[in-house]
C-alpha positions in Angstrom: 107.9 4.4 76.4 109.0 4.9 72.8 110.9 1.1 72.5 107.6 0.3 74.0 105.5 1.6 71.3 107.5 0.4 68.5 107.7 -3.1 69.8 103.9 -3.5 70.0 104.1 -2.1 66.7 106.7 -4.6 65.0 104.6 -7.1 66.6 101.4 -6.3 65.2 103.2 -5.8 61.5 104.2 -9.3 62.4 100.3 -9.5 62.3 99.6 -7.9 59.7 102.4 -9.3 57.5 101.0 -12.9 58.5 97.1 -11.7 57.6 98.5 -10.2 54.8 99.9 -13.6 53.1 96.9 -16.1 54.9 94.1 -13.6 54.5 94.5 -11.2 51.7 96.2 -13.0 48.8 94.0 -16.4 49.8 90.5 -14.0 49.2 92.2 -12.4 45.9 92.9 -15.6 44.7 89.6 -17.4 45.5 87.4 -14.1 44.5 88.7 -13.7 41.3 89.1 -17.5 40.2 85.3 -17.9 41.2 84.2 -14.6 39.3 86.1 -16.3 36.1 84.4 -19.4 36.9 81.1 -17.3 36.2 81.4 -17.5 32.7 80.6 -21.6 33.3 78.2 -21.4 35.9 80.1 -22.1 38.8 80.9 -18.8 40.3 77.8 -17.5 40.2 76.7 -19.5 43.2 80.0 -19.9 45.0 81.2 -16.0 44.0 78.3 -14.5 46.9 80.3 -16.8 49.6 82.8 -15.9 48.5 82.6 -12.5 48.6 80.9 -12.2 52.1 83.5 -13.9 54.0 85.8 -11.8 51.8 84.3 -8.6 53.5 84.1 -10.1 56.9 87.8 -10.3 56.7 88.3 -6.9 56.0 85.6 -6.0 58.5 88.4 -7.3 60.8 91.2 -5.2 59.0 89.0 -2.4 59.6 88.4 -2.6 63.5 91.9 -3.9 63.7 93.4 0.1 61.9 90.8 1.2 64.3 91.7 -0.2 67.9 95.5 -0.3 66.6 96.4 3.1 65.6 93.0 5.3 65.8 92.1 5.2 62.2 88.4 4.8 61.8 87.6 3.1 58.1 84.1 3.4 57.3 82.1 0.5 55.8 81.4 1.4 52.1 79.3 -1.5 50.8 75.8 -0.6 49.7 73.1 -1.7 51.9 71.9 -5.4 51.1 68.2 -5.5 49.7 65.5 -8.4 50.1 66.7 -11.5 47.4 64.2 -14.0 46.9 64.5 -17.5 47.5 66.2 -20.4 45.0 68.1 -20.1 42.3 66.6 -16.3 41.4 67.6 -15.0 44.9 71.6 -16.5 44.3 71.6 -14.8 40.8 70.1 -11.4 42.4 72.7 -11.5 45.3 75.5 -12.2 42.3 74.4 -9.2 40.6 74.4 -7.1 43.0 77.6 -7.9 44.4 78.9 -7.2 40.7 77.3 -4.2 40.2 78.9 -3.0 44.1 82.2 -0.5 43.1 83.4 -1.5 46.4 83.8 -4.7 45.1 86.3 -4.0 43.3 87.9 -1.9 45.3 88.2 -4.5 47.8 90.5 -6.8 44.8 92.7 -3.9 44.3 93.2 -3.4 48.1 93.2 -7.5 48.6 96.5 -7.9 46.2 97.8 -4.0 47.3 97.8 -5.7 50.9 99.6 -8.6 49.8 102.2 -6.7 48.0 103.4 -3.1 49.6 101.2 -3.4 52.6 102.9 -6.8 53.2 105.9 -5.1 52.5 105.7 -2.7 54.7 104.6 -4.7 58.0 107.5 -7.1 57.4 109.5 -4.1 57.2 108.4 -2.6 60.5 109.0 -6.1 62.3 112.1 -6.4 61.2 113.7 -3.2 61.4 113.4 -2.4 65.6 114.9 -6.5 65.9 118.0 -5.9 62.9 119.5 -3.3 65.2 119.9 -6.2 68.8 120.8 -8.9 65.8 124.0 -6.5 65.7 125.1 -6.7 69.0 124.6 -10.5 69.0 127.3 -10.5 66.1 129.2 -8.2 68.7 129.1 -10.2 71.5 130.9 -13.3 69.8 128.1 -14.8 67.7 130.2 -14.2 64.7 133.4 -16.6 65.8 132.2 -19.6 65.0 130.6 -18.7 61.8 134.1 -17.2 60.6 135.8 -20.4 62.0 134.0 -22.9 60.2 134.8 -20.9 56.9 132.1 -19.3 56.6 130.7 -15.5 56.7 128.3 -13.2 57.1 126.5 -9.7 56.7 125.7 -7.2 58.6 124.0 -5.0 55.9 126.9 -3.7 54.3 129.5 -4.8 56.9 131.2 -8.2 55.9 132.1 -10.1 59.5 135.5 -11.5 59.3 136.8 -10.6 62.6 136.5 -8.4 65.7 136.9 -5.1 64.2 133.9 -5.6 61.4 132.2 -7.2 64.9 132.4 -4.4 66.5 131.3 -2.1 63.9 128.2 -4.5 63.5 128.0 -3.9 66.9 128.2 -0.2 66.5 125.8 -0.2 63.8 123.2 -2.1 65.3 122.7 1.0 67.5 121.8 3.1 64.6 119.1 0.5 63.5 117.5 0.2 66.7 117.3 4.0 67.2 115.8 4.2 63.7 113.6 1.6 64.5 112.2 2.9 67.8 111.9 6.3 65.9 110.3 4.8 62.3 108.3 1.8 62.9 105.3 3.5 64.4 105.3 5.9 61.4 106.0 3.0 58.5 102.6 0.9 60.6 100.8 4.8 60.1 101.4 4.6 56.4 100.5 0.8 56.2 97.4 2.0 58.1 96.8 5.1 56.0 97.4 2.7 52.6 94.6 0.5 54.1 92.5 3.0 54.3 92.7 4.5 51.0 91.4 1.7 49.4 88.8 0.2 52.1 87.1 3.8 52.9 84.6 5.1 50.8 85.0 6.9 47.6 83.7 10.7 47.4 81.2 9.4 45.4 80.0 6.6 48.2 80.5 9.2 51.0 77.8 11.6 49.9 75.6 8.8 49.2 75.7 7.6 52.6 75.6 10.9 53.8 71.8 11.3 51.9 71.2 7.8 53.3 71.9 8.9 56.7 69.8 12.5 56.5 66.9 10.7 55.0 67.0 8.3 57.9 67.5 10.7 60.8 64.8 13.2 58.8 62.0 10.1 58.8 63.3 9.6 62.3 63.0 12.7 63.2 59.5 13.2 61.7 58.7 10.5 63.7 59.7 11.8 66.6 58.1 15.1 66.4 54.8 13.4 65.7 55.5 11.0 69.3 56.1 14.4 71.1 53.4 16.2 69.7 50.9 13.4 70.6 52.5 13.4 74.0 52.0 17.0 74.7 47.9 16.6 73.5 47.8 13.4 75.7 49.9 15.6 78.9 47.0 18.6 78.1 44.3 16.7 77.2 45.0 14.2 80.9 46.5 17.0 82.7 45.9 20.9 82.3 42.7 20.4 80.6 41.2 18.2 82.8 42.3 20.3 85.6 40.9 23.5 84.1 37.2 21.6 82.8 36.4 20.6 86.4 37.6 24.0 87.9 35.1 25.3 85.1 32.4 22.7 86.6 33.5 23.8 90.4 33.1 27.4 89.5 29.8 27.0 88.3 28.5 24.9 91.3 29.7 27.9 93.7 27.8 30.0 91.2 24.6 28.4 92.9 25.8 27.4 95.9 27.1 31.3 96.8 23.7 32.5 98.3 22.4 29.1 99.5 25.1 27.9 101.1 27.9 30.0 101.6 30.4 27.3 103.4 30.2 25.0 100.8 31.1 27.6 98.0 34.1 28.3 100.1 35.2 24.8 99.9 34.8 24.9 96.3 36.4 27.8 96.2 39.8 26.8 97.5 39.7 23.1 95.7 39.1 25.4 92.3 42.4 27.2 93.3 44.2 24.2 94.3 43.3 22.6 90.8 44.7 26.5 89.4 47.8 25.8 91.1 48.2 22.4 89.5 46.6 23.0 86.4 49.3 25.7 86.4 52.4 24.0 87.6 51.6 21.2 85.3 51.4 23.7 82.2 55.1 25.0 82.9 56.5 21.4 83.4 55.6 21.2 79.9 56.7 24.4 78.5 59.7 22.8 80.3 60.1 19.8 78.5 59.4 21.4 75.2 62.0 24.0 75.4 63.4 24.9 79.1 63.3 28.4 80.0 67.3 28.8 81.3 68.3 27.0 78.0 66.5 30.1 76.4 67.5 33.1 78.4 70.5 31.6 80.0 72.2 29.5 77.3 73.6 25.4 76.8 76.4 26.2 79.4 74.1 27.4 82.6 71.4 24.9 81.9 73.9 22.2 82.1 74.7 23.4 85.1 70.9 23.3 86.3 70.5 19.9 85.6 73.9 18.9 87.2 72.3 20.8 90.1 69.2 19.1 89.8 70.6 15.4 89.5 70.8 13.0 92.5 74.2 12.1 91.7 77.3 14.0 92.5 78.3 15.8 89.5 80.8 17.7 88.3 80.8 20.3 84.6 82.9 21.9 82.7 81.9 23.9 80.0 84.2 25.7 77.0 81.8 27.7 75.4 83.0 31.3 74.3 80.0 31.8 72.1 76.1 30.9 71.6 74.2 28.4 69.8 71.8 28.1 68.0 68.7 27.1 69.3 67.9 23.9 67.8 71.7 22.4 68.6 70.9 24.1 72.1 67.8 22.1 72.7 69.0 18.8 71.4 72.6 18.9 73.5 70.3 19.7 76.4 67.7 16.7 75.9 70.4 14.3 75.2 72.6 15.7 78.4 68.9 15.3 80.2 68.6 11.5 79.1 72.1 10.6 80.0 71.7 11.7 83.0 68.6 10.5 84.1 69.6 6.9 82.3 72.9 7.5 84.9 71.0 8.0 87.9 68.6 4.8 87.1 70.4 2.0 85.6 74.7 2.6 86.5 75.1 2.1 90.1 76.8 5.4 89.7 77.8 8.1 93.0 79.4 10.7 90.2 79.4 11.7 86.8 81.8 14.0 85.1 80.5 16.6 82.1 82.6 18.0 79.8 81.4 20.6 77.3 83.1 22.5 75.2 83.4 23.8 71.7 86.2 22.7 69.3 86.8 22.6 65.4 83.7 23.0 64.9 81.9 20.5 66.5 80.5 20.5 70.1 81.8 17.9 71.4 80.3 16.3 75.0 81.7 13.7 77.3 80.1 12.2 80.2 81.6 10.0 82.4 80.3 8.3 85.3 81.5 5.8 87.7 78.7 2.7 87.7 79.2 -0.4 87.0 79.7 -0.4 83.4 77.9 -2.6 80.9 75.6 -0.6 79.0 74.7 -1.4 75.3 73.1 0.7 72.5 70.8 -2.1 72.0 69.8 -2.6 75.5 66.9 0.1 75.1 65.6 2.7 74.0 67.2 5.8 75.7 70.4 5.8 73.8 68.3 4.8 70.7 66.8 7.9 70.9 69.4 10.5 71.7 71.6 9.1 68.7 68.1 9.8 66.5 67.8 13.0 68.2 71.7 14.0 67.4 71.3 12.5 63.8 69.0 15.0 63.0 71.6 17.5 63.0 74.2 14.7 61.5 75.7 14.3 64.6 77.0 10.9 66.5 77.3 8.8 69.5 80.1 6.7 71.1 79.3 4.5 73.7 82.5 2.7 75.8 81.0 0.8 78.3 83.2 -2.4 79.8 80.9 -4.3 82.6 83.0 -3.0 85.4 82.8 0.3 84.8 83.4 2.7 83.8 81.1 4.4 81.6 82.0 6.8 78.9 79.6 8.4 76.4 80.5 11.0 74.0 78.4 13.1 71.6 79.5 15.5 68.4 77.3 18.0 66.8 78.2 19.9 63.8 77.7 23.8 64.6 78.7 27.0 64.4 79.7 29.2 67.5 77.5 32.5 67.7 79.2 35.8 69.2 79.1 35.5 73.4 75.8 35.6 75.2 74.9 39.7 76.6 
């Protein structure tokens, strides 16, 4: 399993080492020939192409650390206003590429690439291949060399003849060991270099991070205000209605009583039949504005409702020592809700898994079902929504969803554990 891993990861320094030279040092040299070529004219048209193939490039370099070796590199270019049109709109774009810090960061990482990070890639391919190069020179390779008067090296080993073969031989053992042990860790550090230079900077990260909490508090403003209306329009079509022609029935048996005493009696049970539904409709809503379990019984038993509840064969777990608080609570509940119901409707599905559970302090959810897969963010608006819902409370959503199957989404939310439920 080990020469495994640091096979695939000599070949992607390979890669890397090949991106490095083609990619990186070709953008450096382009971007800042064009930004000199501003002072004529010339780059301030051609620097904006430039520059935005420059960043699709290390969009690549980005996802590429990410699906490699787990190492997620946020985007930390500004977001891109409205230019206008012509020559104005080429000069706006210019300037504000300019005025981007990232942009500059993305030179110093461009040539850094090129240099140590090239370095180091070429380093990792090599190394896990120097150590079976030695037992080639071992297994005769070096005869002819040494016959036609020549030599050779094998680091510090000169080959002349079947001893120093041998102790290539020997050697190359201690190379390939060290290379099935080091090359994962020297493609980490390439990795961890990359991403010191394409992340953020402090400064970016809490700007994105006011970015993102004005966003998710207009959406969630928004969102309020929809529920809200939809709780007037549920009363106003529902309950009230109910209630306003109970009010009306009442009043016809009021007359009716001494008259005609059969006909009040039928009014008299439809007016409790519309009680009954006035009132059942009334506690669906309570319901779907804040479940009662979720309030006396906690996250971890109304999970385990709605698991109950769901058509589908489902199975929970839930790793909660402590409580919540109530706002987390109702949010992980709504977005467990919506999974599930998008689960039952859309996937194909016979089971989902849930788990839930508590951990450096984030609440962390995964469910998994078994449909067939294929289900995108931008498909609608379910998933749209629960990633507004958890964004109110800064938290995110990861979709994996191959067509096939199967279907993975997980959900973090900042929080604090409370002390255990009485």
């Amino acid at each position: 399993m080990n020469v495994g891993r640091a096979a695939l990861a000599a070949v992607r320094g390979l890669v890397l080492a090949l991106l490095a030279m083609v990619g990186s040092l070709v953008f450096f040299i382009f971007s800042v020939v064009f930004m000199s070529l501003s002072l004529v004219g010339v780059g301030l048209f051609v620097t904006p192409v430039v520059t935005a193939a420059a960043r699709s490039y290390m969009g690549l370099r980005r996802r590429l650390a990410h699906r490699w070796f787990g190492v997620e590199i946020k985007t930390p270019y500004k977001p891109e206003p409205e230019f206008q049109g012509g020559v104005i709109g080429a000069l706006e774009r210019y300037r504000w590429i300019m005025k981007d810090p990232a942009t500059y960061r993305d030179l110093l990482w461009m040539i850094t690439d090129a240099t140590a990070g090239f370095t180091l890639a070429i380093f990792a391919f090599a190394l896990p291949f120097y150590g079976p190069y030695g037992w080639v020179l071992a297994a005769g390779v070096w005869r002819p060399i040494v016959h036609a008067g020549g030599n050779d090296w094998y680091t510090f080993v000169p080959i002349r003849g079947f001893r120093t073969a041998m102790l290539a031989g020997l050697l190359g053992f201690v190379y390939a060991g060290l290379g099935v042990w080091l090359t994962p860790k020297v493609m980490k550090a390439h990795t961890r270099l990359d991403a010191s230079l394409l992340s953020p900077t402090h400064e970016r990260e809490l700007e994105m991070r006011v970015e993102r909490l004005t966003e998710t508090r207009s959406d969630a403003l928004d969102t309020q205000a929809a529920e809200l209306r939809r709780i007037e329009r549920d009363l106003h079509d529902g309950a009230q209605a109910r209630l306003v022609a109970m009010g009306m029935s009442l009043g016809a048996i009021e007359h009716l009583l001494e008259r005609d005493p059969e006909r009040a009696r039928k009014l008299l049970s439809e007016a409790r039949e519309s009680s009954s539904k006035a009132l059942t409709e009334l506690r669906d809503l309570v319901r779907g504005i804040h479940p009662p379990v979720l309030a006396e019984r906690g996250l971890g038993d109304a999970v385990r409702a709605l698991a109950m509840a769901s058509p589908l064969t489902t199975e929970v777990s839930v790793d909660l020592p402590g409580t919540l608080e109530a706002p987390v609570e109702s949010a992980a509940y709504f977005a467990i809700s919506e999974v599930f119901t998008n689960a039952a409707k859309h996937s194909g599905a016979r089971r989902i898994w849930l788990d839930l559970r508590h951990e450096d302090g984030m609440l962390r959810i995964v469910i998994t079902d078994d449909g067939q897969g294929g289900a995108d963010m931008s498909g609608g608006t379910g998933l749209r929504g629960i990633e507004r819902r958890l964004g109110t409370f800064d938290g995110v959503l990861a979709l994996n969803s191959p067509v096939g199957g199967p279907t993975i989404v997980t959900m973090e939310l900042p929080c604090a554990l409370g002390a255990p439920r009485p």
